[in-house]
C-alpha positions in Angstrom: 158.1 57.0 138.9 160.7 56.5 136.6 160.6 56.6 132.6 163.4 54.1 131.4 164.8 54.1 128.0 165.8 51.0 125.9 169.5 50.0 125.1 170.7 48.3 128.3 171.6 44.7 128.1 172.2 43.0 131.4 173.9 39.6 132.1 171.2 36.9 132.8 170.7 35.5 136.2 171.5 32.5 137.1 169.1 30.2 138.6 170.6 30.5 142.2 170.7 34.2 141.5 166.6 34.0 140.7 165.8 32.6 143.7 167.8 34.4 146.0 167.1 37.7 144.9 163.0 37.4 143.9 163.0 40.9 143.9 162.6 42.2 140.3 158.7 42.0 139.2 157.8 43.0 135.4 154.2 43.8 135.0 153.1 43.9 131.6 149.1 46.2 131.2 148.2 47.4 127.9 147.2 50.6 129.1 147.1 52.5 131.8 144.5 54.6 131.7 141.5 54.4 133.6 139.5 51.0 134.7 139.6 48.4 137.6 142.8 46.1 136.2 145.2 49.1 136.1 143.9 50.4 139.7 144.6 46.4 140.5 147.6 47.2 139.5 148.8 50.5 140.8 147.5 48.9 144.5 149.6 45.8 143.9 152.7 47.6 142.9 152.5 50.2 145.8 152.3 47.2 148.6 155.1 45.1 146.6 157.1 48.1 146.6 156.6 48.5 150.1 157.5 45.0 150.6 160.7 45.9 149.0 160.3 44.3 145.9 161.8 46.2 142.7 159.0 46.9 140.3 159.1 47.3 136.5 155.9 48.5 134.6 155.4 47.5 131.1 152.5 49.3 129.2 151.5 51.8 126.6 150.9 54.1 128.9 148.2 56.3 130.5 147.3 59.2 133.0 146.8 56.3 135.8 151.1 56.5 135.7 150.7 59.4 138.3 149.4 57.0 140.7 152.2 54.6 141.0 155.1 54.4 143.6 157.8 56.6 142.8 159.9 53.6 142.8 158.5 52.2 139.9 160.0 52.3 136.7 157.9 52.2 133.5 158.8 50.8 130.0 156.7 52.4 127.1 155.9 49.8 124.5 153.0 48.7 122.0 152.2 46.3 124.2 148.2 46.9 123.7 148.1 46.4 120.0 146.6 42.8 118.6 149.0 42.6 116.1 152.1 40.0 115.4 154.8 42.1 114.6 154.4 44.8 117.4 153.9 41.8 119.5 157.2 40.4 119.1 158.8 43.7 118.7 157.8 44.7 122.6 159.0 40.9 123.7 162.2 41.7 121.9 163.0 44.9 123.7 162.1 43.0 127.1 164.1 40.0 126.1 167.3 41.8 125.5 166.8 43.4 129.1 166.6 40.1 130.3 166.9 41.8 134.3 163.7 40.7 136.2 163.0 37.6 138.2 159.4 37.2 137.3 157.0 38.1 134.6 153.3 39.0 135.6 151.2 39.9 133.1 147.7 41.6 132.9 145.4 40.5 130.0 145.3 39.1 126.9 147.8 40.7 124.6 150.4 40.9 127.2 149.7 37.3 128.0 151.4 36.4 124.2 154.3 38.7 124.9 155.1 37.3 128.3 155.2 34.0 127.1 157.4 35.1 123.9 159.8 36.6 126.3 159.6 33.9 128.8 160.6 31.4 126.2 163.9 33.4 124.9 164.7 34.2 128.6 163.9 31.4 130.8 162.6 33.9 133.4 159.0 32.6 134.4 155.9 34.3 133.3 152.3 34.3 135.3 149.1 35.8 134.3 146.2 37.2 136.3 143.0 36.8 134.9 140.6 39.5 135.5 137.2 38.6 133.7 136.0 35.4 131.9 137.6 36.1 129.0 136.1 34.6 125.4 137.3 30.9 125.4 139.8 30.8 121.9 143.4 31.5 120.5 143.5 34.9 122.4 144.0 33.2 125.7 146.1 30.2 124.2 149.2 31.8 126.1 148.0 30.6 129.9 148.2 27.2 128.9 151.7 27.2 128.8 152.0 30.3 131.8 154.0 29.3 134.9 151.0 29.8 136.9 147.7 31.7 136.6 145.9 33.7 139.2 142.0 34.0 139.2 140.4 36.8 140.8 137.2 34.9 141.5 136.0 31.2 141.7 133.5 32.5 138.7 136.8 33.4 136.4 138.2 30.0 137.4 135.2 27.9 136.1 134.7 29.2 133.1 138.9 29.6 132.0 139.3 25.7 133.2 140.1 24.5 129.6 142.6 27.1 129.3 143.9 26.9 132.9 147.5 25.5 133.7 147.8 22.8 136.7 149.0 25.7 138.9 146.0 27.9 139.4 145.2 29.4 142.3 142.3 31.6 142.7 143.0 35.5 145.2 140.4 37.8 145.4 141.0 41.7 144.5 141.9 43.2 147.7 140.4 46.1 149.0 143.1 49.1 150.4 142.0 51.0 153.7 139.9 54.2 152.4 141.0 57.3 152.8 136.8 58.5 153.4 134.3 57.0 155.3 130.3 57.3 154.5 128.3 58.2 157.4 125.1 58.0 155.7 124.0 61.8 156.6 123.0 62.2 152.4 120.8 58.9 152.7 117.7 59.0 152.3 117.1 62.7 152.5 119.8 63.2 149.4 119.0 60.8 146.7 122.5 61.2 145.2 123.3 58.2 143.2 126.7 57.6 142.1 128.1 55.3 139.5 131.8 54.9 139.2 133.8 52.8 135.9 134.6 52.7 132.7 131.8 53.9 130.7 131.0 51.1 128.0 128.2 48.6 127.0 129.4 45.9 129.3 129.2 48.0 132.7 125.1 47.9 132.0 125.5 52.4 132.6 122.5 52.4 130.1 120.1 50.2 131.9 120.3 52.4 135.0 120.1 55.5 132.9 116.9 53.8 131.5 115.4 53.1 135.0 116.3 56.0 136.5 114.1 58.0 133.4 111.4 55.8 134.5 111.7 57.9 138.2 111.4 61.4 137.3 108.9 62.0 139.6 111.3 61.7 142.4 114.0 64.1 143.2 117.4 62.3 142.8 120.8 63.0 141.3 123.4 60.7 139.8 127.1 61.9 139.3 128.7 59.6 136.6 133.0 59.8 137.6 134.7 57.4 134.4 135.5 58.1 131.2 135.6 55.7 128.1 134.4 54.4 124.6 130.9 55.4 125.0 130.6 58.2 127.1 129.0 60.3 124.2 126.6 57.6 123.9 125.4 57.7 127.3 125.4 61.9 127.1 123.3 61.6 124.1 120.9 59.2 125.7 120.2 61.6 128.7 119.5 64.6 126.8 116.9 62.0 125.2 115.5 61.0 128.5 115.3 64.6 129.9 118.1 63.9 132.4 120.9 66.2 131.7 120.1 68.5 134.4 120.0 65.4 136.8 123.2 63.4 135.9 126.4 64.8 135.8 129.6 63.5 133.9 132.6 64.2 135.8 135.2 62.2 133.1 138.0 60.6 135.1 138.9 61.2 138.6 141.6 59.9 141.5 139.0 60.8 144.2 136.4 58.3 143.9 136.4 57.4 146.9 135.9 60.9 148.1 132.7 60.8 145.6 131.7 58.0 147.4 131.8 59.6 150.8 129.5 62.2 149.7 126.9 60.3 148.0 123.5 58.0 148.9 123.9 55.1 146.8 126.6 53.5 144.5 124.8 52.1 141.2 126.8 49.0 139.6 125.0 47.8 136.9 127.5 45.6 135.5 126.5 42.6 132.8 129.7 40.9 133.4 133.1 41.2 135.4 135.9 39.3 137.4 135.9 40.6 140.5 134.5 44.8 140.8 137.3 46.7 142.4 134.3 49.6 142.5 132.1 47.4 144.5 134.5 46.4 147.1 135.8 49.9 147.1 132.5 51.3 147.9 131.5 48.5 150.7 135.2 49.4 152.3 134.0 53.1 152.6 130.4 51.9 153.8 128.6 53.2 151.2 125.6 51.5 150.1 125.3 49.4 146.5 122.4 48.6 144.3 124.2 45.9 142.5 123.4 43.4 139.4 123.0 39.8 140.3 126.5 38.3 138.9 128.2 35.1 140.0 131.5 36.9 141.4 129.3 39.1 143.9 127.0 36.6 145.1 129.5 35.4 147.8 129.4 39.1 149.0 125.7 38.9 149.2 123.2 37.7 152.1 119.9 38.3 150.0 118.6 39.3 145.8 120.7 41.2 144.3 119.3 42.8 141.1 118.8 40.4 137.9 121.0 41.9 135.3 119.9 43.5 132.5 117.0 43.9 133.6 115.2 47.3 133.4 112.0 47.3 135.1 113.8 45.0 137.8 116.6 48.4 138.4 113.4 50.6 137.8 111.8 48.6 141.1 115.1 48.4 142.9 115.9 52.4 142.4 112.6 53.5 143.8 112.9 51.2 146.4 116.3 53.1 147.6 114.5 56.3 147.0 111.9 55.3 149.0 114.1 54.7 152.2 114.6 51.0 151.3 117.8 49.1 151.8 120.3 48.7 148.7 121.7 45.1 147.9 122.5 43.2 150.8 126.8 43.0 149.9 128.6 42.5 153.5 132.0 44.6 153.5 133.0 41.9 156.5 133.2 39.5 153.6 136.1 41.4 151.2 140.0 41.2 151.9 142.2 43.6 152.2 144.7 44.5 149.6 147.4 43.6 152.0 146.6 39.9 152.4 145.8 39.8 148.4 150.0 41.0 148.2 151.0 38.4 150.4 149.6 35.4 148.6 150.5 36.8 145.3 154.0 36.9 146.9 153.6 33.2 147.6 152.8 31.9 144.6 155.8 33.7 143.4 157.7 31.7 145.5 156.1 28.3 144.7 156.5 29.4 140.8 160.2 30.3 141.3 160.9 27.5 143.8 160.2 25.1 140.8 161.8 27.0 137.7 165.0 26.7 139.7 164.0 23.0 140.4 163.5 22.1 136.4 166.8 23.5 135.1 
């Protein structure tokens, strides 16, 4: 990984040049620090780098850095800050590089400065959306995006107002693990794992709150993440008389090794796009006790469990305890990272193919 300063300015491309080359990718993430849309990204920039694309990384920064291709060269900017000035200040610095082919951008903020920069460079910008986002001015910017890719059919309906003509929706990918489980901690080890960012939204609390209703039973859970309310979530175990039980690891690059070593991953989610943890988990073979959301339920061939919902997780955890199968999520259902590259690489294509078209 390289660390590039600010002060070059390159010619601009032609249009002829744009197409030929379609080789130079900007990705703009706010930060890089741990959660599933900067693992998205660090998986999509190692197989376009080994594709032979040349990748630019755009971001505030973060410890998830260590994880990209060596190849990859990151720009530090403000580029997670909700504020106009530092806003145009980061599309500024980009604009006067002016040396990439495509703009790909990764959430909301970076959605205003890729447009921004699009506009004073001609070089097309695209956005992936990750979650169904709140629908107002914050996601304005996709409107007037290039194209717009939706991890899930579930992200899609509910962004359609908001949605260019060219959307297309690609499903996370899933990488081949490194681990496998072979199910000899299950279900003599009750060792429960949950693996994410730890805030409201990923619904850690309601499975803390079953799991208090279970300690009768001998079970574990190791907790690998890191985030706004992991003191929270500390504080509520001492409260429930499970800090000897649950363990908070903070964040981790061996998940998947976690994985392989436990009974049962917990994913207690109130809302995502599509769960890179999930897919991740189902890839290695480990079983997952999973809320019912809309972007799982193609995974699924039975209940999963109704979100929010603590006496339903209380039910479902003893039920895992007790020998019982998790959620029924079929691993012969996800797709591998490598065919989530290609099409991304093809609607690059179709994207460039037309800017060179309209000028």
């Amino acid at each position: 990984m390289q660390i590039i300063a600010f002060g070059c300015t390159l010619r601009a491309k032609s249009n002829t040049e744009r197409m030929t080359m379609f080789t130079k990718i900007l990705h703009i993430v706010p930060e890089f620090e741990e959660g599933g849309v900067e693992r998205y990204v660090v998986q999509l920039c190692h197989e376009q780098a080994k594709r032979g694309h040349t990748i630019t990384l755009a971001t505030a920064g973060g410890k998830l850095e260590k994880l990209l291709p060596a190849s990859v060269s990151v720009l530090h900017l403000p580029v997670q800050r909700k504020n106009l000035f530092t806003g145009f200040y980061s599309a500024r610095k980009l604009s006067v590089m002016n040396c990439w082919d495509i703009i790909h951008v990764h959430s909301r903020v970076p959605a205003w400065i890729g447009w921004i920069t699009s506009s004073r460079t001609g070089i097309p910008f695209i956005m992936t959306a990750h979650a169904p986002y709140s629908l107002n001015i914050g996601i304005l910017p996709m409107r007037h995006a290039a194209g717009v890719i939706c991890v899930s059919e579930s992200v899609r309906d509910s962004l359609t107002p908001y949605l260019p003509p060219r959307t297309v929706t690609i499903p996370n990918g899933v990488r081949k693990p490194r681990f496998s489980w072979d199910g000899k901690y299950f279900p003599d080890r009750r060792k429960f794992l949950y693996v994410g960012y730890l805030s409201k939204r990923k619904g850690l609390d309601v499975a803390l709150q079953a799991l208090g209703r279970l300690t009768g039973y001998d079970w574990s859970l190791d907790v690998v993440g890191d985030g706004s309310h992991r003191e929270e979530f500390e504080k509520m175990c001492v409260e429930l008389g499970l800090s000897e039980r649950v363990k908070f690891w903070g964040f981790r690059d061996d998940a998947e090794e976690f994985m392989s070593r436990s009974s049962c991953l917990l994913f207690p989610s109130h809302q995502e796009g599509l769960p890179l943890t999930v897919n991740e988990a189902l890839a290695v073979g480990l079983p997952v006790l999973a809320s019912d959301i809309e972007p799982l339920r193609p995974l699924a061939d039975g209940a999963l469990v109704p979100e929010g919902d603590v006496d339903a997780w209380t039910e479902a955890i003893r039920n895992v305890i007790n020998g019982k199968a998790a959620s029924p999520l079929r691993a012969d259902r996800l797709t591998t990272f490598e065919e989530t590259a290609q099409k991304i690489e093809e609607f690059y294509r179709e994207v460039l193919n037309e800017s060179t078209a309209l000028r």
